[in-house]
C-alpha positions as CSV (number, residue, x, y, z in Angstrom):
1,X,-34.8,5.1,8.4
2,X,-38.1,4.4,10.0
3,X,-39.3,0.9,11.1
4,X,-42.3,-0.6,11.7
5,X,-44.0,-3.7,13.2
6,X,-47.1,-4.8,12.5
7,X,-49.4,-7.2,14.1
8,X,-53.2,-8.3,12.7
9,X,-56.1,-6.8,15.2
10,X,-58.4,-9.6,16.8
11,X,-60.9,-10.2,13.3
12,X,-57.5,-10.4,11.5
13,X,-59.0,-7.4,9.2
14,X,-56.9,-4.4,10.2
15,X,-53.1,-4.1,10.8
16,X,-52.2,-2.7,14.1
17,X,-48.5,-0.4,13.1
18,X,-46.0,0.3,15.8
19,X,-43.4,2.8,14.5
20,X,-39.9,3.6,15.1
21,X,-37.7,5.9,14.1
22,X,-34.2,6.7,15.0
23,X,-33.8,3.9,17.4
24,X,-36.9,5.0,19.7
25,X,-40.8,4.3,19.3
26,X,-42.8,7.1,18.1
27,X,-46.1,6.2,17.7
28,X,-48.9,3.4,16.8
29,X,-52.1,3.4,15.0
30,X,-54.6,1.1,13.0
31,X,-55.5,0.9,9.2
32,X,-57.2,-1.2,7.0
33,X,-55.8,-3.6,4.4
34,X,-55.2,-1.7,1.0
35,X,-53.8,1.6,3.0
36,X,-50.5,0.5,4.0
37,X,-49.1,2.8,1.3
38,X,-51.0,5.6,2.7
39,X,-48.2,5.3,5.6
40,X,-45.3,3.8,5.1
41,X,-42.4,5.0,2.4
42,X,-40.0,2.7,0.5
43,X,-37.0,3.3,2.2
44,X,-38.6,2.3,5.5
45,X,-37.9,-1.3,6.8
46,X,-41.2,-3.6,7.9
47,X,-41.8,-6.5,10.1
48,X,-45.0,-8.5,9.8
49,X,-45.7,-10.9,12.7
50,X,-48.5,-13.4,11.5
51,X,-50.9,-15.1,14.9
52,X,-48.9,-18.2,15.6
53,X,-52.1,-20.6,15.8
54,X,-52.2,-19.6,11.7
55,X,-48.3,-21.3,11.6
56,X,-47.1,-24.4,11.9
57,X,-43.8,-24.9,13.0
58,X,-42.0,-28.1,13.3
59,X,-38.4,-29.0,14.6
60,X,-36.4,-30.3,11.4
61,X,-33.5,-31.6,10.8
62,X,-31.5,-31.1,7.3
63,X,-29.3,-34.8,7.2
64,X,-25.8,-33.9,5.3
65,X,-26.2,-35.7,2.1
66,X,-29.8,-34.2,1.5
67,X,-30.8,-32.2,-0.8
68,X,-33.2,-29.1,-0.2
69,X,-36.4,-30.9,-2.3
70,X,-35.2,-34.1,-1.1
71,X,-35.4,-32.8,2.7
72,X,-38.5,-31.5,2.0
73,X,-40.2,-34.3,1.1
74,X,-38.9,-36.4,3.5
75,X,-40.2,-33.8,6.0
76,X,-43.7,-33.8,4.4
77,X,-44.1,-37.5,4.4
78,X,-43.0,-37.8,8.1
79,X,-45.4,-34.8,8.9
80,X,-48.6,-35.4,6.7
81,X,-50.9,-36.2,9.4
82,X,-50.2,-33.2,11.6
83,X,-51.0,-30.8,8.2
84,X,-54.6,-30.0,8.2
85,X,-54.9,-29.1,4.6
86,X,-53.5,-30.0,1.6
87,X,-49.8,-30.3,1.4
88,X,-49.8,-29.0,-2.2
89,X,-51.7,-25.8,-0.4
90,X,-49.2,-24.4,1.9
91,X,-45.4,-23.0,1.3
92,X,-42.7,-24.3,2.9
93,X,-39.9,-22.8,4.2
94,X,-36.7,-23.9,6.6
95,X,-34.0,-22.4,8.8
96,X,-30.8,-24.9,8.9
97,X,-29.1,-22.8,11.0
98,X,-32.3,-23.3,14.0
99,X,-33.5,-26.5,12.4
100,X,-36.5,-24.6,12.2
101,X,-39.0,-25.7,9.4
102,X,-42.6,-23.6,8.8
103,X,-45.7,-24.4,6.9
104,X,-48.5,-22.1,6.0
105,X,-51.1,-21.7,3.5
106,X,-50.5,-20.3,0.4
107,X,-53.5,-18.2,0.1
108,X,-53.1,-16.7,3.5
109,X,-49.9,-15.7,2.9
110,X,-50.6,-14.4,-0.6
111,X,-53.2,-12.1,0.9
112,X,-50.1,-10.2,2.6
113,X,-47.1,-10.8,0.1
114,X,-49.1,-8.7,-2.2
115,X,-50.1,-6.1,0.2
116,X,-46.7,-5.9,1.6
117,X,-44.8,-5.9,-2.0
118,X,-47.2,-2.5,-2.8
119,X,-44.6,-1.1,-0.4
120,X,-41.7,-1.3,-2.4
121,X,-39.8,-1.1,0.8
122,X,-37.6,-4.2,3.3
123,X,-40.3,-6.4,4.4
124,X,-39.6,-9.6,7.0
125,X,-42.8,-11.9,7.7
126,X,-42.5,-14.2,10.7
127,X,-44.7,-16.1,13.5
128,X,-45.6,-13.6,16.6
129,X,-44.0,-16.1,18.9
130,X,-40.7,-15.3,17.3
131,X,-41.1,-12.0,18.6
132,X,-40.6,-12.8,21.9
133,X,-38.9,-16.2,21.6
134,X,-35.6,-13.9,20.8
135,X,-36.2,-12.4,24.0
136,X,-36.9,-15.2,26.5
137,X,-37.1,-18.5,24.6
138,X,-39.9,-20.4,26.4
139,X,-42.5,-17.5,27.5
140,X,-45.8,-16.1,27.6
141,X,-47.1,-13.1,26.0
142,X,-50.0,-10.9,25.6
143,X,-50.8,-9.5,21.8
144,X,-53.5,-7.5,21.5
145,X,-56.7,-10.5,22.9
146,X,-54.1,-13.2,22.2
147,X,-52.0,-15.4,24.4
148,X,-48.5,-16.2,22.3
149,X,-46.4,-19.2,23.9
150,X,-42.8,-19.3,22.9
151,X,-41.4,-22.7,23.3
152,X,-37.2,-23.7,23.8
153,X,-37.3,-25.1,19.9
154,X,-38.4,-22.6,18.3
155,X,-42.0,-23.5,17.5
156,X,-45.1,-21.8,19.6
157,X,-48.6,-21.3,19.6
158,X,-51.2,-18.6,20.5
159,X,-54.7,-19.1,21.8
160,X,-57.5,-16.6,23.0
161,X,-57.8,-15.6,26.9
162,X,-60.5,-17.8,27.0
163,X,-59.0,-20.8,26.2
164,X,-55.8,-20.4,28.1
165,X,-56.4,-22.7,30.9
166,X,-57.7,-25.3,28.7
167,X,-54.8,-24.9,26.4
168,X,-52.1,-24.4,29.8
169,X,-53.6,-28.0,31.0
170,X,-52.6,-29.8,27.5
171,X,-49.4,-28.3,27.7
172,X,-48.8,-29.4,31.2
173,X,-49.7,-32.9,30.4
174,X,-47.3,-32.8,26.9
175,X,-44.4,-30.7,28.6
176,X,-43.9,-31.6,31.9
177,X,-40.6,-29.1,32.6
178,X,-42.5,-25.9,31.0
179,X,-41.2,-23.3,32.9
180,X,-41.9,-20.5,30.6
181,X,-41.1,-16.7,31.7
182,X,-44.6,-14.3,31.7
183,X,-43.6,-11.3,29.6
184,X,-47.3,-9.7,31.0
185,X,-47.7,-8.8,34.7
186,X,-51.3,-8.2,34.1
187,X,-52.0,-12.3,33.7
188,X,-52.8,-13.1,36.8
189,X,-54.4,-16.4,35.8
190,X,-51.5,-17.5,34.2
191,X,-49.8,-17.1,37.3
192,X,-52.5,-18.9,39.2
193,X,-52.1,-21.9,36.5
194,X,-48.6,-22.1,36.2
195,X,-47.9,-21.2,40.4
196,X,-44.2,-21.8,41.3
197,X,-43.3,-22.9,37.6
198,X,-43.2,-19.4,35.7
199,X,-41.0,-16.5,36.1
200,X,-42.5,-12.9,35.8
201,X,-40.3,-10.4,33.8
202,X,-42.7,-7.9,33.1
203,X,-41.6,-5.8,29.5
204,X,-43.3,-3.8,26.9
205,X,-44.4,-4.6,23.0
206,X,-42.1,-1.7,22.6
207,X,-39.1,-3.1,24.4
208,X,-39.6,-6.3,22.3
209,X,-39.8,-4.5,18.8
210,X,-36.6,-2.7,19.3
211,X,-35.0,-6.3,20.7
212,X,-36.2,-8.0,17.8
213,X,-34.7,-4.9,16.0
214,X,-31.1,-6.7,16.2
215,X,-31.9,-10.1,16.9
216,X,-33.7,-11.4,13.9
217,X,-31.0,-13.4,12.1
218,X,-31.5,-17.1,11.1
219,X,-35.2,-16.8,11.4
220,X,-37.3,-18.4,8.6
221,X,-38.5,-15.2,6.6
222,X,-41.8,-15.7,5.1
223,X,-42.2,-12.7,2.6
224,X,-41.8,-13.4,-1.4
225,X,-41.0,-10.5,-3.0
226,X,-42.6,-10.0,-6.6
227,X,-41.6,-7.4,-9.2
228,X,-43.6,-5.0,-10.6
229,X,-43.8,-1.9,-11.6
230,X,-45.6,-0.4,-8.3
231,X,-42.2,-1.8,-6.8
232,X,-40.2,-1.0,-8.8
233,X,-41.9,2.7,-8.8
234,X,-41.6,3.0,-5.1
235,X,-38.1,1.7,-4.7
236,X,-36.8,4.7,-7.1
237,X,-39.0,7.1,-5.0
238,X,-40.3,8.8,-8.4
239,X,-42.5,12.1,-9.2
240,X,-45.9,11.8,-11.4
241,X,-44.0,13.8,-14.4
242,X,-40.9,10.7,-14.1
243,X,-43.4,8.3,-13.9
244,X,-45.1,9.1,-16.8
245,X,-41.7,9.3,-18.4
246,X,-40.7,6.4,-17.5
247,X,-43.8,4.7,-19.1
248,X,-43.2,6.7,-22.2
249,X,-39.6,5.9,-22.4
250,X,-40.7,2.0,-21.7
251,X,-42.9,2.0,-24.1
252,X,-41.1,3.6,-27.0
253,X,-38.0,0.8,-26.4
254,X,-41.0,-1.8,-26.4
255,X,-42.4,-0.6,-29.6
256,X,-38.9,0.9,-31.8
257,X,-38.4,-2.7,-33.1
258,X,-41.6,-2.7,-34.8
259,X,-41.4,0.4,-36.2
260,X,-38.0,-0.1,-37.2
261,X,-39.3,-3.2,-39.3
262,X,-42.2,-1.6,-41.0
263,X,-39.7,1.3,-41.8
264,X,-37.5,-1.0,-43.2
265,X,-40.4,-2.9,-45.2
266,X,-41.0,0.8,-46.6
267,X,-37.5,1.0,-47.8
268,X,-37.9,-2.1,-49.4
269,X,-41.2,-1.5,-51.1
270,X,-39.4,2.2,-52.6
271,X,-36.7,0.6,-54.2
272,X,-38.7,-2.3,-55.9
273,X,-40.9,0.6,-57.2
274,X,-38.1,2.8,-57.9
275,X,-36.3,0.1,-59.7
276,X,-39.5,-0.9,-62.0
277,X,-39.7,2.5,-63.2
278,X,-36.2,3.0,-64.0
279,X,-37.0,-0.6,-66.1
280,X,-40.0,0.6,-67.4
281,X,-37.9,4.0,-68.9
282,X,-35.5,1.2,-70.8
283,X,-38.3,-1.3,-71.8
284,X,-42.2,-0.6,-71.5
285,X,-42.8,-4.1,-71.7
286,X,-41.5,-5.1,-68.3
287,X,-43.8,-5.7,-65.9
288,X,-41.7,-7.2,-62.9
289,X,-37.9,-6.9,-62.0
290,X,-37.0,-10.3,-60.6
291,X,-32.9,-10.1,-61.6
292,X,-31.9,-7.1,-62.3
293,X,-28.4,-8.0,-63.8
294,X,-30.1,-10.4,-65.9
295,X,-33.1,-8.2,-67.2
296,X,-30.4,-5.4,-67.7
297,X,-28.3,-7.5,-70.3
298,X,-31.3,-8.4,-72.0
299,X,-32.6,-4.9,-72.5
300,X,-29.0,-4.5,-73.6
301,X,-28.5,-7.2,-76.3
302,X,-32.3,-6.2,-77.7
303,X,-30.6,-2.6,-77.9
304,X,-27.7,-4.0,-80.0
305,X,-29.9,-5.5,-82.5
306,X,-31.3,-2.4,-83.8
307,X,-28.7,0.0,-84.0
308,X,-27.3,1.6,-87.3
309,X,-24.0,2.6,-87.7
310,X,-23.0,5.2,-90.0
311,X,-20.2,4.4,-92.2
312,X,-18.5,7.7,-91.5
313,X,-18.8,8.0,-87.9
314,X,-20.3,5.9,-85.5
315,X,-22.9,7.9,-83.8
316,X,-25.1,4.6,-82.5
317,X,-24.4,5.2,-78.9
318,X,-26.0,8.8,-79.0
319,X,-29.4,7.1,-80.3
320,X,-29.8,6.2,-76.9
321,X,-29.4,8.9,-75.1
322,X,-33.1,9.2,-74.5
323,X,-33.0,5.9,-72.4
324,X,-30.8,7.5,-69.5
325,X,-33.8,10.6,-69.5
326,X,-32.4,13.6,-70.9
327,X,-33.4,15.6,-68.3
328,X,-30.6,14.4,-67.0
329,X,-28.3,16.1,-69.9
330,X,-27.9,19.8,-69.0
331,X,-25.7,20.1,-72.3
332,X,-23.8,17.5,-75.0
333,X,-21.3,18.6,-77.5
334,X,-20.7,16.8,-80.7
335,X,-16.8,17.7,-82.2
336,X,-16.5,16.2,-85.4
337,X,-13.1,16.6,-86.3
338,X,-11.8,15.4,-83.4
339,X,-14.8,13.0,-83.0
340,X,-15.7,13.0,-79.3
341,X,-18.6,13.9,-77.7
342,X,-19.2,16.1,-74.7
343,X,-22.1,15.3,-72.0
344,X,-22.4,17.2,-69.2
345,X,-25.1,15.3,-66.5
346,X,-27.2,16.1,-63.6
347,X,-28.6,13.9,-61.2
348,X,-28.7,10.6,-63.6
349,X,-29.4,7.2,-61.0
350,X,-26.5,5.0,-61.0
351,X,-28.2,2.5,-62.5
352,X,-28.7,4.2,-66.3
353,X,-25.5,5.2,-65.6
354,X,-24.0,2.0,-65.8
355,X,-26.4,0.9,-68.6
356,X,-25.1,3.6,-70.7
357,X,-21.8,2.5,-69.7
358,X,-22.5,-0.7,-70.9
359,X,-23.7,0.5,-74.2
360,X,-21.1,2.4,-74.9
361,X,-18.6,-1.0,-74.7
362,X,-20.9,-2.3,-77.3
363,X,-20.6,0.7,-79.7
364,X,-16.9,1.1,-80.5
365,X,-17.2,3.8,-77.9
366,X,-15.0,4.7,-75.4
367,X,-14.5,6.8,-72.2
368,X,-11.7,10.1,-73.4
369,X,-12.4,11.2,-69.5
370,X,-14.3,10.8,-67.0
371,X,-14.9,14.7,-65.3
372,X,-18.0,12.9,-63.1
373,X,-19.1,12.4,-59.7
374,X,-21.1,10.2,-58.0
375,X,-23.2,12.2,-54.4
376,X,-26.9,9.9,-53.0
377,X,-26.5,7.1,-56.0
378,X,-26.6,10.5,-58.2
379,X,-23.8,10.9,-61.1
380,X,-22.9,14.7,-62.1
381,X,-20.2,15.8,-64.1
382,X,-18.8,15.7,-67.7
383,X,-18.0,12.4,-69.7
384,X,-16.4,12.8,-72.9
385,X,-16.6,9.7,-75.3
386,X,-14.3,9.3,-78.6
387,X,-16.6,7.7,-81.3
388,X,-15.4,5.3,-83.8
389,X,-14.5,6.1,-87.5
390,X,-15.0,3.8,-90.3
């Protein structure tokens, strides 16, 4: 896995990227903002240290009984006056562990969250005076045309060559036992400044990198992750062709519910029509099916009214065979003697079939056997009714 640390360039514009791979540095380089993703894969790991002048850091400490909010507000009222802008303007994080607390503005940072979350990879945003303070905890650094000051607590600053010795006389006056270690042999200003009370341990931006490598823990992190589905595309390392799956497969589970529902509608909409029809076969004069059970034994009971039953035998329930459509009848059988009928149906709906059934209970008919079979709501088969004598 390949890391990388990156530091801003002097107009804060460009990122200047160290990279390491297998434990050793390989190479650096400079890019704009927008190309990180030109150069860096997902399963790479990145550290982002921010100019420590942009920072504020504060000693803090978390009482027992507090809560997180509670902390922080206490924090911010005890601190307003040292925030420049707006509270409501800057994030707020806190390390209990250093008793560490760090402010920053929110659109700063949110310029670089959403750079950094493009990546889809591990991302760690700190100050550049953490960098070194893991290192030597009270000492001096050069980054690229910036002086970084590490301080014993945690907190630091960073100022421009040019101001150094104005800054390095404030200091002097505020911390009397300063005694920080110069991490750059090259300052000899510094040295001039600071005489007998410094320590020079010359070491590389390299050497620190790899140190900060495995000594990073407890540090505030200031990187928010977001979601979306750049992240999420880098993080499972996918082709244009499973992309464009992905998006199809995405979109088809976002949309099958609504398609499922006007499919269902559909259904619907077929059996009201379906069901009118079969209506309209019994009675022309029905115009809507509101109850079906109800309309049915209405038809029925009109049906009754008008049949004629002949004194010999009672043939009254074959004057309605044409209300079941005789399509349907691919052959009936009339045996006098024995006086029984034989029909022999194809594909009748289950719902003449049960009005026919119903009419025969009304004619002094019954059911001799039943040879039928019901397949899709369709009766086939042979039904034999015995007719009445009189």
């Amino acid at each position: 896995m390949k890391q990388y640390c990156l530091h801003l360039t002097n107009n804060l514009s460009e990122f200047k990227i160290y990279e390491y791979a297998g434990g050793s540095y390989t190479t650096n380089f400079t890019v704009g903002f927008g190309e990180l993703a030109n150069y860096i894969q997902a399963d790479a790991k990145v550290f982002l240290f921010l100019p420590s002048n942009l920072i504020h850091a504060f000693v803090a400490v978390r009482r027992e009984d507090e809560g997180l909010q509670q902390f922080e507000a206490r924090f911010i009222a005890e601190h307003d006056d040292l925030i420049i802008n707006n509270v409501s303007d800057n994030d707020f994080f806190f390390s209990q562990e250093k008793n560490l607390a760090v402010v920053i503005s929110k659109n700063f940072l949110e310029q670089f969250n959403s750079e950094l979350n493009q990546l889809g990879c591990s991302v760690a945003i700190h100050a550049e005076h953490h960098l070194q303070h893991q290192y030597a905890a009270e000492s001096i650094l050069s980054i690229e045309d910036r002086l970084v000051f590490a301080f014993a607590d945690g907190t630091g600053f960073s100022c421009s060559h040019a101001n150094a010795e104005q800054y390095l006389s404030v200091l002097q006056e505020e911390k009397e036992n300063y005694t920080p270690t110069l991490l750059t042999e090259k300052e000899k200003q510094l040295q001039q400044i600071l005489g007998d009370k410094s320590t020079l341990e010359p070491t590389t931006l390299e050497a620190l990198h790899m140190h900060f490598f495995n000594n990073n823990s407890n540090i505030p992190n200031l990187f928010k992750f977001a979601l979306s589905s750049t992240t999420i595309f880098k993080k499972l390392n996918f082709s244009k062709f499973e992309r464009a799956l992905s998006l199809v497969i995405l979109a088809s589970l976002l949309f099958l519910p609504y398609v499922n529902i006007a499919l269902l509608k559909n259904y619907e909409q077929q059996y009201k029509t379906a069901t009118l029809e079969i209506f309209k076969s019994l009675n022309p004069d029905t115009r809507r099916v509101i109850n079906a059970k109800l309309q049915m034994d209405q038809i029925i009971n009109a049906s009754s009214e008008t049949i004629q039953v002949n004194p010999e035998i009672n043939l009254s329930v074959l004057n309605y065979l044409d209300k079941i459509d005789l399509n349907t009848i691919k052959r009936s059988k009339v045996n006098f003697a024995e006086s029984i009928v034989e029909l022999d149906l194809d594909g009748l709906s289950a719902i003449k079939y049960t009005f026919f059934l119903k009419l025969i209970d009304r004619f002094d008919a019954t059911i001799v056997e039943d040879r039928t079979q019901k397949l899709d709501g369709k009766i086939s088969g042979t039904l034999i009714l015995g007719l009445s004598n009189d």
